[in-house]
C-alpha positions in Angstrom: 5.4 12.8 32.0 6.6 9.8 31.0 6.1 7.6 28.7 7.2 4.0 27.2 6.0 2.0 23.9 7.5 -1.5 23.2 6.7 -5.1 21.5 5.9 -8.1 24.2 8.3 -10.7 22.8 6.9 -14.5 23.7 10.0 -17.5 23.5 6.6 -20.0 23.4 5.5 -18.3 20.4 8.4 -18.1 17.9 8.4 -19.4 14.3 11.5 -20.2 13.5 10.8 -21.3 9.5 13.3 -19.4 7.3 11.1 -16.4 6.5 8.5 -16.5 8.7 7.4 -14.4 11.7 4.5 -16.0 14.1 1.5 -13.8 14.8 1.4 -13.3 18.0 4.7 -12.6 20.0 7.5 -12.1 17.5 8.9 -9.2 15.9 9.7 -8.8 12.8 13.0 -7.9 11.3 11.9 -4.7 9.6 9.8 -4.1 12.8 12.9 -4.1 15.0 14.2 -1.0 12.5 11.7 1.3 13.9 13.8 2.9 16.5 17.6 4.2 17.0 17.0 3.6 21.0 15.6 0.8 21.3 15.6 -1.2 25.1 15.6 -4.9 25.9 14.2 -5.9 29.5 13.6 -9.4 30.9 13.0 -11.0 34.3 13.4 -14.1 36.2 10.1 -14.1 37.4 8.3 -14.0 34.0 9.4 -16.5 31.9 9.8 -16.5 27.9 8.7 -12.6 28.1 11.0 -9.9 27.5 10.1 -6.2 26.5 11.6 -4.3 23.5 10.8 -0.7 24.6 11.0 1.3 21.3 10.2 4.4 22.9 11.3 5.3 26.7 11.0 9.0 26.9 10.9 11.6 29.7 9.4 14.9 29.0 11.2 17.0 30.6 14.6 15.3 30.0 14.2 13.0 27.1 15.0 9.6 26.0 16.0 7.6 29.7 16.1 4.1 30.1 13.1 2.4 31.4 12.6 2.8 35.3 12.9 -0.7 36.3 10.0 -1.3 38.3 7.5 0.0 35.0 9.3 -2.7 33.0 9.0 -5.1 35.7 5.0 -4.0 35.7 4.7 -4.5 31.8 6.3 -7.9 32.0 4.2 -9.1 34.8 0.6 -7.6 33.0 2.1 -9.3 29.3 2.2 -12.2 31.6 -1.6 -12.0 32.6 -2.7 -11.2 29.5 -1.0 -14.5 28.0 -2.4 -16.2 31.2 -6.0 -15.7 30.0 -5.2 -16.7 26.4 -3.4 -19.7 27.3 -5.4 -21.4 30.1 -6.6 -25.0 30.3 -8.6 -26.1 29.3 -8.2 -23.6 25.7 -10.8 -20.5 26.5 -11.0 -19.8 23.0 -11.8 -16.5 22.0 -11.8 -13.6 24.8 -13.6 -10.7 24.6 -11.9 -7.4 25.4 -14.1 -6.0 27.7 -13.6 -9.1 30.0 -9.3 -8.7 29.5 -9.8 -5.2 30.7 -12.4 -5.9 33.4 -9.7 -9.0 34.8 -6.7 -6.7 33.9 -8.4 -3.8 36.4 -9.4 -6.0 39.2 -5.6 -7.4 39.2 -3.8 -4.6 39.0 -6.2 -1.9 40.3 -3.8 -0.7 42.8 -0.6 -0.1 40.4 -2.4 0.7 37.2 -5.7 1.8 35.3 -7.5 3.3 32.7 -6.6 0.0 30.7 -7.6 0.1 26.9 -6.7 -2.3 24.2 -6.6 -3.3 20.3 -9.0 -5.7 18.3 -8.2 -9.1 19.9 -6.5 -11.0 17.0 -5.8 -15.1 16.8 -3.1 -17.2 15.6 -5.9 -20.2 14.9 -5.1 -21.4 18.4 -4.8 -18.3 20.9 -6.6 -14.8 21.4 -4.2 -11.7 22.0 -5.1 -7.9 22.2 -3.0 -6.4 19.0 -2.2 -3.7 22.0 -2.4 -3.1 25.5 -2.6 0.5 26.6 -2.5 1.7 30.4 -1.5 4.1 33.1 1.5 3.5 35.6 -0.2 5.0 39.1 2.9 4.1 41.4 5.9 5.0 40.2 6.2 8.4 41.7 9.8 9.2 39.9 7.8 11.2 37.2 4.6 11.7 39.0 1.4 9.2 39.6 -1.2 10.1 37.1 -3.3 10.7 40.3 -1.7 13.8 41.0 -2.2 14.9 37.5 -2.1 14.4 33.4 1.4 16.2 33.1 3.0 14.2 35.5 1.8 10.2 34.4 3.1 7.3 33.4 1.5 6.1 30.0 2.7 3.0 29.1 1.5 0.5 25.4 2.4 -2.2 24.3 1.7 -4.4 21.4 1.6 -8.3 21.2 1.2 -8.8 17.3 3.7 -7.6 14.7 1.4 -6.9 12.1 -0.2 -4.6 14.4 2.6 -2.8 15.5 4.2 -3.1 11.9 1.4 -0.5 10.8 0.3 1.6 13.9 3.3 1.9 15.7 3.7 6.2 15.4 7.3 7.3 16.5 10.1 7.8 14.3 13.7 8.9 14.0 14.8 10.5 10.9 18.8 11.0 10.1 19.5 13.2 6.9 22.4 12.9 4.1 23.0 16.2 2.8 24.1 16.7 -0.7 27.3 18.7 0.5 29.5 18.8 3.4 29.1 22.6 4.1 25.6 23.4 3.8 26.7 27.4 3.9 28.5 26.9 0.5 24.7 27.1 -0.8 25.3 31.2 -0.4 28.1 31.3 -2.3 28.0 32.2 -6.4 25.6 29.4 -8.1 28.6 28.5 -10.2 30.4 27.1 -7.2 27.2 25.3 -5.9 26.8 23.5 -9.1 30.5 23.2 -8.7 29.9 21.7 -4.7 26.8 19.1 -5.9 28.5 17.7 -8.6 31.7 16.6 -6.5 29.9 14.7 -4.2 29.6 11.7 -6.3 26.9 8.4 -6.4 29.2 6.5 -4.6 30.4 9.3 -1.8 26.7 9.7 -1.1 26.8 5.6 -0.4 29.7 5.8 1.5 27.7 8.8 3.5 24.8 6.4 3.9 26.5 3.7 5.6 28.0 5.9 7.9 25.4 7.7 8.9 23.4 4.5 9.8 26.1 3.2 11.4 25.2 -0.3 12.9 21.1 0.6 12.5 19.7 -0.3 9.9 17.1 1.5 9.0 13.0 1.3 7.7 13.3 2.7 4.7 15.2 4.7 2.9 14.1 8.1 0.6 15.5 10.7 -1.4 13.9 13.9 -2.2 15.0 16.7 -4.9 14.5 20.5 -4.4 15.4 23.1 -6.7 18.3 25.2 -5.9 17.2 29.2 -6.9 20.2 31.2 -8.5 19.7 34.6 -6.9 21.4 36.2 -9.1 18.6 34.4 -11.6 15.6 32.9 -10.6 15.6 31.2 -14.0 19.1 29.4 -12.9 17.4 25.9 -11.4 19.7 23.5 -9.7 18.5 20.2 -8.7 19.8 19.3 -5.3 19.3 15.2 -3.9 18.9 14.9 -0.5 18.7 11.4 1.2 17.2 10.3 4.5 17.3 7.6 6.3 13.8 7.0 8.1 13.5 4.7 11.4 9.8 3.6 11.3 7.0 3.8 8.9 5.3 6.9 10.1 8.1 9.1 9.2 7.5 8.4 5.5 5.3 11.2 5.2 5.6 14.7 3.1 5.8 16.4 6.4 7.9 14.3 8.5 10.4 14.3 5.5 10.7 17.8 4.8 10.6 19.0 8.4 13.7 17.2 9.0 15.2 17.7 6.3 14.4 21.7 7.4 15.4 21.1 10.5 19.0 19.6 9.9 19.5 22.5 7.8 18.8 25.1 10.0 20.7 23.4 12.7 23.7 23.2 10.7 24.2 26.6 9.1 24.3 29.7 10.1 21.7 31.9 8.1 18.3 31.6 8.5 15.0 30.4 7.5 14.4 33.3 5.3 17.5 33.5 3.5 17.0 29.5 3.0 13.4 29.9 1.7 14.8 32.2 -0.9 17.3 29.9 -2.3 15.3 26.3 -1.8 11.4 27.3 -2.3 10.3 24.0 -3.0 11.5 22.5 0.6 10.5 25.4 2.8 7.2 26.5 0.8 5.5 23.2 -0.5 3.8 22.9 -3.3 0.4 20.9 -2.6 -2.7 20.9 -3.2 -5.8 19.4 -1.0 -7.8 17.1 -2.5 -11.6 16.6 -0.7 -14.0 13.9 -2.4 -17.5 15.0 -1.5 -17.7 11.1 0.0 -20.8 11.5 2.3 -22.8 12.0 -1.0 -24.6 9.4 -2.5 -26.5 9.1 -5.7 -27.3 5.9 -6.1 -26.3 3.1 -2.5 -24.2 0.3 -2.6 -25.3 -3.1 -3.1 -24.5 -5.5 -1.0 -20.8 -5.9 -0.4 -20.0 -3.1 -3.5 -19.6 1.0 -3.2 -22.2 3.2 -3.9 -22.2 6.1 -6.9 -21.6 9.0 -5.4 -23.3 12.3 -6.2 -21.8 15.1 -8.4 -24.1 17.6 -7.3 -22.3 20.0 -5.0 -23.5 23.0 -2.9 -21.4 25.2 -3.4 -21.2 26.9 0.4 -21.2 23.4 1.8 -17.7 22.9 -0.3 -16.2 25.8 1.1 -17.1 24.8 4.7 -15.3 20.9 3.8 -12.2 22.8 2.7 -12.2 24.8 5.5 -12.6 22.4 8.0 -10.0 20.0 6.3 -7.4 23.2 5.5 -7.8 24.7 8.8 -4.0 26.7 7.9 -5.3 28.4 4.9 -7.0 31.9 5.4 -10.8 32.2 4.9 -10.0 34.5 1.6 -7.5 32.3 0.3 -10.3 29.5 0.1 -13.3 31.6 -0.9 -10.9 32.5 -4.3 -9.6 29.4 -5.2 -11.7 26.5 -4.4 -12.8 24.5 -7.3 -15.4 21.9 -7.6 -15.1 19.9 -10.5 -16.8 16.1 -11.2 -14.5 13.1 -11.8 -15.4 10.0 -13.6 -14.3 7.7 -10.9 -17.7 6.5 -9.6 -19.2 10.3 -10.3 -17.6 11.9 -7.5 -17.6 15.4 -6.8 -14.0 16.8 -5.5 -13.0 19.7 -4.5 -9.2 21.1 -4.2 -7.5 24.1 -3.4 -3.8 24.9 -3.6 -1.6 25.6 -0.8 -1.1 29.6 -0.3 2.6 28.8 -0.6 2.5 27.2 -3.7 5.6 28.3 -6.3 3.8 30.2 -9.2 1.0 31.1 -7.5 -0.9 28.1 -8.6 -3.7 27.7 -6.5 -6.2 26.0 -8.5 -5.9 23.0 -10.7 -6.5 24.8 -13.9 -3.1 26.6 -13.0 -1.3 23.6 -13.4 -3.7 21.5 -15.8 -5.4 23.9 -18.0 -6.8 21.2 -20.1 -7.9 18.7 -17.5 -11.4 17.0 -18.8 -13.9 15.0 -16.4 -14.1 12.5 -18.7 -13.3 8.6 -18.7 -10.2 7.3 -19.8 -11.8 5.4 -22.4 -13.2 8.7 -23.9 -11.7 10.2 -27.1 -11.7 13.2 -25.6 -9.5 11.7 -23.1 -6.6 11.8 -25.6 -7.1 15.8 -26.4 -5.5 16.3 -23.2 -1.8 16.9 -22.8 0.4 13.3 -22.0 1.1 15.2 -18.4 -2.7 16.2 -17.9 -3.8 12.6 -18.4 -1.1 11.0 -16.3 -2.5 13.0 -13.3 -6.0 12.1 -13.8 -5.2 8.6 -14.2 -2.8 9.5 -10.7 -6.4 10.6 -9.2 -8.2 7.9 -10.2 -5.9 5.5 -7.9 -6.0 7.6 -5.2 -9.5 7.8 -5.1 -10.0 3.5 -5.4 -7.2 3.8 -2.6 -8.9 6.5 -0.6 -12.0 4.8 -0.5 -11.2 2.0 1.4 -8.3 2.3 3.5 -7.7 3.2 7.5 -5.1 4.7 9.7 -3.7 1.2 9.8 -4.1 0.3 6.0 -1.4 0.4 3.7 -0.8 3.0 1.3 -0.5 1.8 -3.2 2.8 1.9 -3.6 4.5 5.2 -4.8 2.0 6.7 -2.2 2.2 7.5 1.8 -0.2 8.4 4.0 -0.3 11.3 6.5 -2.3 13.2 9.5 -2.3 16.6 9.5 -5.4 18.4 12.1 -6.6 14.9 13.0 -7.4 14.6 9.3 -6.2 11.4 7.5 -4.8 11.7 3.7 -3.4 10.4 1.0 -0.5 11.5 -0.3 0.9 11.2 -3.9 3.9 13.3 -5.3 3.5 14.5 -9.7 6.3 16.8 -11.3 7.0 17.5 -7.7 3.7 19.3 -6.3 2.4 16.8 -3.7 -1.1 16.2 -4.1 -2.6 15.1 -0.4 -6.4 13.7 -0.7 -8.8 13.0 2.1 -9.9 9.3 3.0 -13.3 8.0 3.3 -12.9 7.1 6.5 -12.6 10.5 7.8 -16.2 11.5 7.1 -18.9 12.6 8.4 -16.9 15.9 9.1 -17.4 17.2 12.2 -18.4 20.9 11.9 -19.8 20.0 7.8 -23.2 20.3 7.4 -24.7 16.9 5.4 -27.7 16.3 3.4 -29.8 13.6 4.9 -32.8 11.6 3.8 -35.3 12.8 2.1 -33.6 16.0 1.0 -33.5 17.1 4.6 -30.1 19.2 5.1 -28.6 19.7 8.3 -26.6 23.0 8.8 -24.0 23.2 12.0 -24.8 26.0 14.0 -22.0 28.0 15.4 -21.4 25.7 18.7 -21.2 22.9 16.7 -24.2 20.7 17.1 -27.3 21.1 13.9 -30.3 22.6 13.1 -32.7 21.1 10.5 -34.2 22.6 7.6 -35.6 21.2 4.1 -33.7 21.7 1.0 
């Protein structure tokens, strides 16, 4: 299988005011950080176009450069699709089911199942945000006639905000906070000894020559507690700093499994004599935080959210958290989910802690004994511990952020965003146990049985459809 992702790049379209990037047909500069491979392909036969392929990728064999006669194809349909936008007299807005109808009876023969992005405007012209399709000629890596495994998928995007948010691929390179990662097993004296040397400014120096002429997306660091094993009580904090190459590696997961990853490539022990010494990067701490969103109390008014219901059934909580953490055992969540109301809007949450959590803190109380469901402007509010009431106010922004936002919205800052099982969350680090809550947008869950009108609950039967019955 092959496949290719890129940004359509439009001369016509530039903006060239200091600090600007037009709409449609430019890419950004912190756009253009979100690959370490990135391709540049033009042609003579399609003017002011040229493709940036970000992603160019062989199955079987890896990253390739792009067959030349796909990025010929993706110039030439970029070149249709800016036909139909830019016609004269102006067409105006174009809907997408007439792009894709045109784009299919043009290029039936060479491509098809064409799908595409909300068609977005720079106050003049209408562009998809992106153009997906399927390659049906080039028989290099298999026409997707002759079967899935062996097509040609091929997207595109046209706007940068677009691709600035959804784009999905990422490369992540990794600092280490020593040279010799197997000096870790040596006495904890000398690792202290090891972490120390390496200076603020040698872990610069590190950085800049790790990202060599590529400048990358972002850039993080993370701390994980080295564990003397001599004395578990012997905690040394180790820094380790990654450079991340487009937005959907700043996750939790994408962090720490490369991070993981580096590690185990470049030592010689394995993952369980790792575990043992740096718990909190191979056995997370987190917890799963599911708002009961789906029920309402009282609706929304016009262009406002509703109050949401703090009534919760108890079985029907155990079958969110199970759908949402499908990696936790049926016994792990049957003993420690908790259902507990929170003052932001009324809402009912439930949480459970990961099974590998450090302490065996599985439930809230575990690591907030004196967490209150009250408001912050309660008295009582105050009676809780500084730490305690840090977190609920932490939970209270992740639930006005969680209400609202999309795959393609942008987290609060401080917070990322990650999929796990198809399930979108948001994800918030505290005294570092990540805390990963469920959007709105998510819901209905699919095999979670809801309460509709008039008290009528609706139960999923085993083969996932619903049966009926009053409450």
């Amino acid at each position: 299988m092959y496949t290719l992702k890129g940004f359509i790049n439009n001369a016509a379209f530039v903006n060239n005011t200091p600090g600007s990037t037009a709409v449609i047909g430019e890419l950004s500069t912190q756009s253009s950080t979100y690959s370490l491979s990135k391709g540049y392909y033009s042609d003579d036969s399609v003017a002011d176009l040229s493709l940036v392929s970000f992603l160019s990728q062989d199955s079987a064999t890896g990253a390739i450069e792009a067959p030349a006669d796909i990025a010929l194809q993706v110039l030439q349909i970029a070149a249709f699709v800016y036909a139909q936008t830019q016609a004269t007299p102006n067409p105006g807005q174009i809907a997408s089911t007439t792009l894709l109808a045109s784009l299919l009876a043009q290029f039936q023969t060479s491509a098809g199942n064409f799908t595409c992005g909300t068609m977005v405007t720079d106050g003049t012209y209408w562009v998809p945000q992106w153009l997906a399709w399927e390659n049906t000629t080039d028989t290099t890596y298999g026409s997707v006639a002759t079967s899935d495994a062996n097509s040609n998928e091929i997207k595109i995007w046209f706007t940068d905000a677009a691709f600035n948010a959804q784009y999905d691929e990422y490369d992540i390179v990794v600092v280490p906070p020593m040279a010799t990662l197997d000096n870790f097993f040596t006495t904890a004296s000398n690792v202290n000894a090891l972490l120390s040397a390496q200076t603020f400014v040698d872990t610069m120096t590190l950085i800049q020559t790790a990202k060599g002429n590529n400048p990358e997306s972002l850039l993080e660091a993370e701390s994980y507690n080295y564990v003397d094993p001599t004395d578990a009580t012997n905690l040394i904090a180790t820094n380790w700093t990654v450079l991340i190459y487009g937005i959907a590696g700043n996750t939790v997961d994408a962090i720490a499994e490369a991070i993981i990853d580096y590690v185990l490539a470049n030592s010689s022990h394995t993952q369980a004599e790792w575990t043992a010494i740096l718990p909190d990067l191979f056995k997370r701490t987190e917890f799963t935080l599911v708002p009961m969103w789906d029920q309402t109390a009282i609706a929304a008014k016009t262009g406002g959210l509703p109050v949401y219901s703090p009534v919760a059934n108890p079985s029907r909580a155990l079958a969110m958290m199970t759908e949402v953490a499908s990696t936790y055992t049926d016994d792990h969540i049957n003993s420690n989910t908790c259902v507990q109301t929170f003052p932001y809007n009324n809402i009912a949450l439930i949480s459970c802690g990961s099974p590998n959590n450090a302490n065996a803190a599985y439930q809230l109380e575990d690591v907030f004994p004196d967490i209150l469901s009250v408001s912050s402007q309660s008295l009582d509010f105050g009676r809780q511990a500084v730490t305690t009431q840090d977190f609920v106010l932490l939970v209270a922004s992740m639930l006005a952020a969680a209400e609202t936002m999309t795959e393609y919205g942008s987290p609060p800052t401080g917070m990322t965003t990650l999929t796990r099982n198809n399930i979108l969350y948001l994800v918030a680090t505290y005294d570092a146990i990540n805390y990963l809550m469920v959007v709105k947008a998510n819901f209905p869950l699919a095999n979670v049985s809801t309460f509709g009108a008039d008290g009528v609950y609706v139960a999923p039967t085993t083969d996932g459809s619903s049966t009926t019955t009053t409450s």
